[in-house]
C-alpha positions as CSV (number, residue, x, y, z in Angstrom):
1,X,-15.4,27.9,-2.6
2,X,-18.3,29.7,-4.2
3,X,-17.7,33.3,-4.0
4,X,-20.9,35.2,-5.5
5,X,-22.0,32.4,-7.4
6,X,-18.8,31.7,-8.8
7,X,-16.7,28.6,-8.0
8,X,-13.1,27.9,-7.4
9,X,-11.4,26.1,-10.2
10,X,-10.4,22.4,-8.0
11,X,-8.9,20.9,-11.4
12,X,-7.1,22.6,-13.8
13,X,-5.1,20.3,-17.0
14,X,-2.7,22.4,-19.5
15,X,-1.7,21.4,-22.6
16,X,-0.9,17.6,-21.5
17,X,0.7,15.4,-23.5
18,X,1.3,11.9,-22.5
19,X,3.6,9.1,-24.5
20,X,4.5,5.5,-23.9
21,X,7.5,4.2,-25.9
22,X,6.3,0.6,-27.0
23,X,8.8,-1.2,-29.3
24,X,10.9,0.9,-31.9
25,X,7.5,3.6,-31.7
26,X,6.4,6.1,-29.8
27,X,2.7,5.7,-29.0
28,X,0.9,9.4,-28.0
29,X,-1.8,8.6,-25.7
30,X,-3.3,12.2,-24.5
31,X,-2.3,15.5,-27.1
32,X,-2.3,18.9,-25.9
33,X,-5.4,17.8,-23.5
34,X,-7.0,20.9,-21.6
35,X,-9.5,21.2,-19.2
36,X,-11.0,22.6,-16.0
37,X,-13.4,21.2,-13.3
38,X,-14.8,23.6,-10.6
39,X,-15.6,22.8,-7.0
40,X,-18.6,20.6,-6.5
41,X,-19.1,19.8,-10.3
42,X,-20.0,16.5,-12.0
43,X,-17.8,16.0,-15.2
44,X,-18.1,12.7,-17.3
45,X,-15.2,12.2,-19.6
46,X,-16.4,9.8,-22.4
47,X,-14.9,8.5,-25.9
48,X,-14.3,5.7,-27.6
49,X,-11.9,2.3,-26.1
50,X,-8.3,3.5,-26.6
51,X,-8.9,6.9,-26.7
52,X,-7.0,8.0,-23.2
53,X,-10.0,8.5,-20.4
54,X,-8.7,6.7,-18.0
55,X,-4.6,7.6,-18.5
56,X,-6.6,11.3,-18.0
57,X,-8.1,10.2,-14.8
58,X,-4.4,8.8,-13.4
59,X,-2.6,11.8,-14.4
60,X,-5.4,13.8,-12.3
61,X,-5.4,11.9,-9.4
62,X,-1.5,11.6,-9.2
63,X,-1.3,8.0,-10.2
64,X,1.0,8.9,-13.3
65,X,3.0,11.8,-14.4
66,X,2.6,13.8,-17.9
67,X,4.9,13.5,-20.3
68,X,4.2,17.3,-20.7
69,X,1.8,19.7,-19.6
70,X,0.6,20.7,-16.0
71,X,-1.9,19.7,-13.7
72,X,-2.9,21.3,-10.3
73,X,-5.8,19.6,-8.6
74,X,-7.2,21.1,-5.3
75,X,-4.8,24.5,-5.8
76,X,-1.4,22.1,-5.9
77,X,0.8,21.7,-9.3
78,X,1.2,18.3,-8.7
79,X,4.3,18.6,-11.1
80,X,6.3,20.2,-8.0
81,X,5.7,17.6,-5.9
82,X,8.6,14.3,-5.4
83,X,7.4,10.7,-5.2
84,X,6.8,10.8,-1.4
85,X,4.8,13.9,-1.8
86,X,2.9,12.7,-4.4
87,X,1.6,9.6,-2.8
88,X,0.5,11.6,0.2
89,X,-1.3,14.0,-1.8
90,X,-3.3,10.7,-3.5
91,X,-4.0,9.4,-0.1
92,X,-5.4,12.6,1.1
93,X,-6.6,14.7,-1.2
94,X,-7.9,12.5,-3.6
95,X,-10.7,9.5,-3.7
96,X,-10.7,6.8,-5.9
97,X,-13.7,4.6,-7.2
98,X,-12.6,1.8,-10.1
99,X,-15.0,-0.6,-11.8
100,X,-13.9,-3.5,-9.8
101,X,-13.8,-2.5,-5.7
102,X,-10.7,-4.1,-5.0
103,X,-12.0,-4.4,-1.4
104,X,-10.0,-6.6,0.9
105,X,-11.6,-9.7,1.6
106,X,-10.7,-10.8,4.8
107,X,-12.5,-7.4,6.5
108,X,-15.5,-6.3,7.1
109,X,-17.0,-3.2,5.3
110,X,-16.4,-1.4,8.1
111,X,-13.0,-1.8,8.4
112,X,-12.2,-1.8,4.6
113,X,-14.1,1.7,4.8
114,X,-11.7,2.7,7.7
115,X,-8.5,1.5,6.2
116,X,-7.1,4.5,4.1
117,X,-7.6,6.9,7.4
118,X,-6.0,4.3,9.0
119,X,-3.3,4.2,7.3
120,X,-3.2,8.2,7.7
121,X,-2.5,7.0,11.2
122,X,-6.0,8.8,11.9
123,X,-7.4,8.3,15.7
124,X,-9.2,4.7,15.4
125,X,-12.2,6.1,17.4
126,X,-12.6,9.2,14.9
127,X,-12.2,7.2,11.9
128,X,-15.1,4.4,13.2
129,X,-17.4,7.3,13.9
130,X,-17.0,8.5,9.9
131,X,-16.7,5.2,8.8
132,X,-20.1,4.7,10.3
133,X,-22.0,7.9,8.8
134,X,-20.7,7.2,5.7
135,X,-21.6,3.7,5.0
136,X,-24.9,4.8,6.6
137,X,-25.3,7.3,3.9
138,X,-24.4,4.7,0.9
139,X,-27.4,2.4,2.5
140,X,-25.5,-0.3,4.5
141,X,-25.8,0.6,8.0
142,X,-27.0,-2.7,8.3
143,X,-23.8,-4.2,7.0
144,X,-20.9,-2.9,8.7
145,X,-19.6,-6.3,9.9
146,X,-20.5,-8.1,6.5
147,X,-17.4,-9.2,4.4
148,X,-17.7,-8.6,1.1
149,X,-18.2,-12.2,-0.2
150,X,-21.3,-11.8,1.5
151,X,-22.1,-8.2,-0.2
152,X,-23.8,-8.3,-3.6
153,X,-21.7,-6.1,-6.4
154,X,-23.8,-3.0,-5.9
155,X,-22.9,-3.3,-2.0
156,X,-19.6,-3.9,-2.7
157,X,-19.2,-0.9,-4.8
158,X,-21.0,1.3,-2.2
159,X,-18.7,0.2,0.7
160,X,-16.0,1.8,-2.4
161,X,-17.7,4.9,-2.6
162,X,-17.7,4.9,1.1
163,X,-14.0,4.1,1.6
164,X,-13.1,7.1,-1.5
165,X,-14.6,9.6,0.7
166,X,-13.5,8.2,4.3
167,X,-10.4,11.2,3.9
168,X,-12.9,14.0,3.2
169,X,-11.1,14.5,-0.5
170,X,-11.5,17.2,-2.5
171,X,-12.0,15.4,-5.8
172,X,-13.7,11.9,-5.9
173,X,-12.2,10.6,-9.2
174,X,-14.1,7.3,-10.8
175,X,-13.1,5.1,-13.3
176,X,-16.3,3.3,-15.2
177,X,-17.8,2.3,-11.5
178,X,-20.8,1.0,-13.1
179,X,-19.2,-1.1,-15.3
180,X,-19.3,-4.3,-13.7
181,X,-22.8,-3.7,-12.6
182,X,-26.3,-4.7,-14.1
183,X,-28.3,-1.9,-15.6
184,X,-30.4,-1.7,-12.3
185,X,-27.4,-1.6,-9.8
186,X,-25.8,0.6,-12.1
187,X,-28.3,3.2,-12.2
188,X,-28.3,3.5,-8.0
189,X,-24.9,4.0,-8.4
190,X,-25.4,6.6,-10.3
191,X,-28.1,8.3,-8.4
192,X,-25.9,7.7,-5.2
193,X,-23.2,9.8,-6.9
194,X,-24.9,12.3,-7.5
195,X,-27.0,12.2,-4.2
196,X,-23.2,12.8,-2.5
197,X,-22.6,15.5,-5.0
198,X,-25.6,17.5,-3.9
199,X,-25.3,16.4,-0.1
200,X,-21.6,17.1,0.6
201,X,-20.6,19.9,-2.1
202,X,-18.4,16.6,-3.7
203,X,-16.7,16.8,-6.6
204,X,-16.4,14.2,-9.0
205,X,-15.0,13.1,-12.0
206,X,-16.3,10.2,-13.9
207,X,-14.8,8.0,-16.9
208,X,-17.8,6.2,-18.6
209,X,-19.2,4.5,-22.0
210,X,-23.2,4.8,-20.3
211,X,-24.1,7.5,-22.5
212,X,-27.3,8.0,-20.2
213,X,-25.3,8.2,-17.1
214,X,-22.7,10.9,-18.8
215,X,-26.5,12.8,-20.1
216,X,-27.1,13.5,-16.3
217,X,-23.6,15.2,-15.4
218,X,-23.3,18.4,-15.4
219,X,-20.6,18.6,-18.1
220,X,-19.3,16.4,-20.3
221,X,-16.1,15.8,-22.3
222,X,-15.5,14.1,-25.0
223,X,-11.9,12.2,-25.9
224,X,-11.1,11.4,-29.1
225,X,-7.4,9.6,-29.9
226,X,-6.1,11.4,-27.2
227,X,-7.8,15.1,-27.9
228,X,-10.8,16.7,-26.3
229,X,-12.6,16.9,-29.2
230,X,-15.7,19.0,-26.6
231,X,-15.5,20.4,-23.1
Protein backbone atom coordinates (compact mmCIF):
# COMPACT_ATOMS: atom_id res chain seq x y z
CA UNK A 1 0.00 0.00 0.00
CA UNK A 2 1.60 3.41 -0.77
CA UNK A 3 0.55 5.73 1.80
CA UNK A 4 1.93 9.36 0.83
CA UNK A 5 4.53 8.14 -1.24
CA UNK A 6 5.65 5.63 1.12
CA UNK A 7 5.26 1.90 0.61
CA UNK A 8 4.47 -0.98 2.83
CA UNK A 9 7.34 -3.26 3.69
CA UNK A 10 5.88 -6.93 1.64
CA UNK A 11 9.34 -8.70 2.70
CA UNK A 12 11.07 -8.35 5.64
CA UNK A 13 14.44 -11.07 6.45
CA UNK A 14 16.16 -10.77 10.16
CA UNK A 15 19.23 -11.83 11.02
CA UNK A 16 18.84 -15.34 9.06
CA UNK A 17 21.09 -17.87 9.34
CA UNK A 18 20.81 -21.09 7.50
CA UNK A 19 23.13 -24.45 8.03
CA UNK A 20 23.19 -27.87 6.37
CA UNK A 21 25.04 -30.62 8.31
CA UNK A 22 26.99 -32.51 5.48
CA UNK A 23 29.34 -35.21 6.77
CA UNK A 24 31.18 -34.71 10.20
CA UNK A 25 30.81 -30.53 9.26
CA UNK A 26 28.56 -28.11 9.49
CA UNK A 27 28.28 -26.08 6.24
CA UNK A 28 26.77 -22.24 6.93
CA UNK A 29 25.01 -21.32 3.80
CA UNK A 30 23.28 -17.69 4.61
CA UNK A 31 24.93 -15.56 7.91
CA UNK A 32 23.03 -13.10 9.72
CA UNK A 33 21.31 -12.17 6.23
CA UNK A 34 18.98 -8.94 6.43
CA UNK A 35 16.91 -7.35 4.16
CA UNK A 36 13.65 -5.62 3.12
CA UNK A 37 11.60 -5.42 -0.10
CA UNK A 38 8.69 -2.98 -0.33
CA UNK A 39 5.41 -3.32 -2.27
CA UNK A 40 5.78 -3.19 -6.04
CA UNK A 41 9.67 -3.13 -6.01
CA UNK A 42 12.13 -4.93 -8.36
CA UNK A 43 15.09 -6.43 -6.20
CA UNK A 44 17.85 -8.59 -8.04
CA UNK A 45 19.84 -10.58 -5.61
CA UNK A 46 23.20 -11.44 -7.27
CA UNK A 47 26.78 -13.07 -6.16
CA UNK A 48 28.88 -15.41 -6.99
CA UNK A 49 27.88 -19.66 -7.56
CA UNK A 50 27.68 -20.99 -4.02
CA UNK A 51 27.10 -17.99 -2.35
CA UNK A 52 23.32 -18.66 -1.07
CA UNK A 53 20.78 -16.64 -3.68
CA UNK A 54 18.71 -19.07 -4.31
CA UNK A 55 18.50 -20.94 -0.50
CA UNK A 56 17.52 -16.90 0.07
CA UNK A 57 14.85 -17.10 -2.42
CA UNK A 58 13.32 -20.63 -0.84
CA UNK A 59 13.47 -19.40 2.66
CA UNK A 60 11.36 -16.29 1.25
CA UNK A 61 8.86 -17.99 -0.54
CA UNK A 62 8.29 -20.69 2.18
CA UNK A 63 10.00 -23.53 0.40
CA UNK A 64 12.58 -24.02 3.31
CA UNK A 65 12.79 -22.94 6.96
CA UNK A 66 15.83 -20.82 8.59
CA UNK A 67 17.95 -22.37 10.71
CA UNK A 68 17.55 -18.97 12.59
CA UNK A 69 16.29 -15.65 11.95
CA UNK A 70 12.70 -14.44 10.79
CA UNK A 71 11.00 -13.83 7.86
CA UNK A 72 7.50 -12.29 7.23
CA UNK A 73 6.57 -11.95 3.65
CA UNK A 74 3.16 -10.16 2.68
CA UNK A 75 2.64 -9.06 6.71
CA UNK A 76 2.91 -13.06 7.88
CA UNK A 77 6.04 -14.50 10.09
CA UNK A 78 6.06 -17.32 8.22
CA UNK A 79 8.02 -18.88 11.33
CA UNK A 80 4.46 -19.20 13.06
CA UNK A 81 3.03 -21.04 10.56
CA UNK A 82 2.91 -25.46 10.63
CA UNK A 83 3.62 -27.40 7.51
CA UNK A 84 -0.01 -27.36 6.33
CA UNK A 85 -0.05 -23.70 6.73
CA UNK A 86 2.95 -23.11 5.09
CA UNK A 87 2.17 -24.85 1.92
CA UNK A 88 -0.99 -22.85 1.59
CA UNK A 89 0.57 -19.74 2.09
CA UNK A 90 3.18 -20.79 -1.06
CA UNK A 91 0.24 -21.71 -3.12
CA UNK A 92 -1.46 -18.40 -2.53
CA UNK A 93 0.44 -15.85 -1.61
CA UNK A 94 3.45 -16.42 -3.41
CA UNK A 95 4.50 -16.97 -7.28
CA UNK A 96 7.22 -18.80 -8.50
CA UNK A 97 9.32 -18.47 -11.81
CA UNK A 98 12.59 -21.10 -11.99
CA UNK A 99 15.03 -21.20 -14.89
CA UNK A 100 13.52 -24.35 -16.25
CA UNK A 101 9.39 -23.98 -16.53
CA UNK A 102 8.70 -27.27 -15.33
CA UNK A 103 5.44 -27.03 -17.32
CA UNK A 104 3.37 -30.23 -17.60
CA UNK A 105 3.53 -31.62 -20.88
CA UNK A 106 0.58 -33.31 -21.61
CA UNK A 107 -1.53 -29.76 -21.25
CA UNK A 108 -2.08 -27.01 -23.00
CA UNK A 109 -0.79 -23.47 -21.88
CA UNK A 110 -3.94 -22.76 -20.94
CA UNK A 111 -4.57 -25.32 -18.68
CA UNK A 112 -0.98 -25.41 -17.21
CA UNK A 113 -1.67 -21.55 -16.56
CA UNK A 114 -4.98 -22.61 -14.85
CA UNK A 115 -3.64 -25.48 -12.76
CA UNK A 116 -2.42 -23.89 -9.39
CA UNK A 117 -6.04 -22.00 -9.09
CA UNK A 118 -7.27 -25.19 -9.76
CA UNK A 119 -5.91 -26.74 -7.37
CA UNK A 120 -7.12 -23.84 -4.98
CA UNK A 121 -10.38 -25.52 -5.94
CA UNK A 122 -11.02 -21.95 -7.69
CA UNK A 123 -14.43 -21.85 -9.90
CA UNK A 124 -13.18 -23.38 -13.40
CA UNK A 125 -15.09 -20.58 -15.34
CA UNK A 126 -13.29 -17.71 -13.19
CA UNK A 127 -9.93 -19.24 -13.33
CA UNK A 128 -10.25 -19.71 -17.57
CA UNK A 129 -11.30 -16.06 -17.72
CA UNK A 130 -7.71 -15.03 -15.77
CA UNK A 131 -6.01 -17.63 -17.38
CA UNK A 132 -6.90 -15.97 -20.62
CA UNK A 133 -6.00 -12.18 -19.76
CA UNK A 134 -2.97 -13.25 -18.52
CA UNK A 135 -1.44 -15.28 -21.08
CA UNK A 136 -2.85 -12.51 -23.35
CA UNK A 137 -0.71 -10.09 -21.51
CA UNK A 138 2.65 -12.35 -21.68
CA UNK A 139 1.92 -12.43 -25.79
CA UNK A 140 0.37 -15.83 -26.45
CA UNK A 141 -3.15 -15.26 -26.92
CA UNK A 142 -2.63 -17.03 -29.86
CA UNK A 143 -1.48 -20.13 -28.03
CA UNK A 144 -3.66 -21.14 -25.45
CA UNK A 145 -4.26 -24.73 -26.75
CA UNK A 146 -0.48 -25.20 -27.76
CA UNK A 147 1.40 -27.81 -25.62
CA UNK A 148 4.55 -26.80 -24.71
CA UNK A 149 6.60 -29.14 -27.06
CA UNK A 150 5.22 -27.03 -29.47
CA UNK A 151 6.25 -23.60 -27.57
CA UNK A 152 9.74 -22.32 -28.13
CA UNK A 153 11.69 -21.64 -24.59
CA UNK A 154 10.87 -18.05 -24.39
CA UNK A 155 7.04 -19.17 -24.81
CA UNK A 156 7.39 -21.72 -22.50
CA UNK A 157 8.78 -19.42 -19.88
CA UNK A 158 6.00 -16.84 -20.54
CA UNK A 159 3.19 -19.43 -20.09
CA UNK A 160 5.46 -19.62 -16.39
CA UNK A 161 5.20 -16.17 -15.78
CA UNK A 162 1.60 -16.52 -16.52
CA UNK A 163 0.84 -19.52 -14.28
CA UNK A 164 3.13 -17.52 -11.16
CA UNK A 165 0.69 -14.84 -11.29
CA UNK A 166 -2.63 -16.96 -12.07
CA UNK A 167 -3.24 -16.61 -7.78
CA UNK A 168 -2.93 -12.77 -7.89
CA UNK A 169 0.35 -13.21 -5.38
CA UNK A 170 1.81 -10.68 -3.54
CA UNK A 171 5.42 -11.48 -4.29
CA UNK A 172 6.44 -13.06 -7.69
CA UNK A 173 9.72 -14.69 -6.57
CA UNK A 174 12.22 -15.81 -9.68
CA UNK A 175 15.07 -17.91 -9.67
CA UNK A 176 17.65 -17.07 -12.78
CA UNK A 177 14.46 -17.24 -15.32
CA UNK A 178 16.59 -16.19 -18.14
CA UNK A 179 19.03 -18.69 -17.64
CA UNK A 180 18.12 -21.16 -20.05
CA UNK A 181 17.34 -18.56 -22.54
CA UNK A 182 19.44 -16.96 -25.50
CA UNK A 183 20.52 -13.43 -25.02
CA UNK A 184 17.57 -12.23 -27.20
CA UNK A 185 14.69 -14.31 -25.43
CA UNK A 186 16.33 -13.40 -22.33
CA UNK A 187 16.15 -9.86 -22.68
CA UNK A 188 11.98 -10.02 -23.44
CA UNK A 189 11.84 -11.73 -20.45
CA UNK A 190 13.21 -9.19 -18.83
CA UNK A 191 11.30 -6.33 -20.30
CA UNK A 192 8.12 -8.57 -19.72
CA UNK A 193 8.96 -8.48 -15.93
CA UNK A 194 9.23 -5.48 -15.62
CA UNK A 195 6.29 -4.50 -17.99
CA UNK A 196 4.09 -6.60 -15.13
CA UNK A 197 5.88 -4.70 -12.49
CA UNK A 198 4.75 -1.39 -13.83
CA UNK A 199 1.19 -2.72 -15.14
CA UNK A 200 0.01 -4.61 -12.03
CA UNK A 201 1.86 -2.84 -8.98
CA UNK A 202 3.85 -6.63 -8.88
CA UNK A 203 6.41 -7.30 -6.88
CA UNK A 204 9.34 -9.24 -7.67
CA UNK A 205 12.30 -10.75 -6.54
CA UNK A 206 14.92 -11.94 -8.93
CA UNK A 207 18.10 -14.28 -8.42
CA UNK A 208 20.44 -13.59 -11.43
CA UNK A 209 24.33 -13.70 -12.77
CA UNK A 210 23.05 -11.10 -15.93
CA UNK A 211 24.67 -8.23 -14.52
CA UNK A 212 22.72 -6.10 -17.20
CA UNK A 213 19.48 -7.47 -16.22
CA UNK A 214 20.30 -6.88 -12.27
CA UNK A 215 21.52 -2.93 -13.68
CA UNK A 216 17.72 -2.31 -14.59
CA UNK A 217 16.16 -3.33 -11.11
CA UNK A 218 15.40 -1.02 -8.95
CA UNK A 219 17.69 -2.39 -6.18
CA UNK A 220 20.10 -4.70 -5.98
CA UNK A 221 21.80 -6.97 -3.45
CA UNK A 222 24.70 -8.45 -3.42
CA UNK A 223 25.57 -12.09 -1.62
CA UNK A 224 28.82 -12.93 -0.81
CA UNK A 225 29.56 -16.59 1.13
CA UNK A 226 26.32 -16.31 2.64
CA UNK A 227 26.49 -12.27 3.69
CA UNK A 228 24.87 -9.33 2.07
CA UNK A 229 27.86 -7.72 1.42
CA UNK A 230 25.23 -4.44 -0.30
CA UNK A 231 21.58 -3.78 -0.02
Amino acid sequence: MDQGGLKSVVISVDKVYKRYAQADTTVEVLQDVQMQVASQEMVAIVGPSGAGKSTLLHLIGGLDRPTQGRICCAGIDLSQLSDRRLADFRSRRVGFIFQFHHLLPEFSALENTMMPALIQRRPKQEIEHQARQLLASVGLADRLHHRPGALSGGEQQRVAVARALINTPDVLLADEPTGNLDRATGQTIQTLLRQLNQELGQTFVVVTHDQKFAAHMDRVISLVDGKVSAA
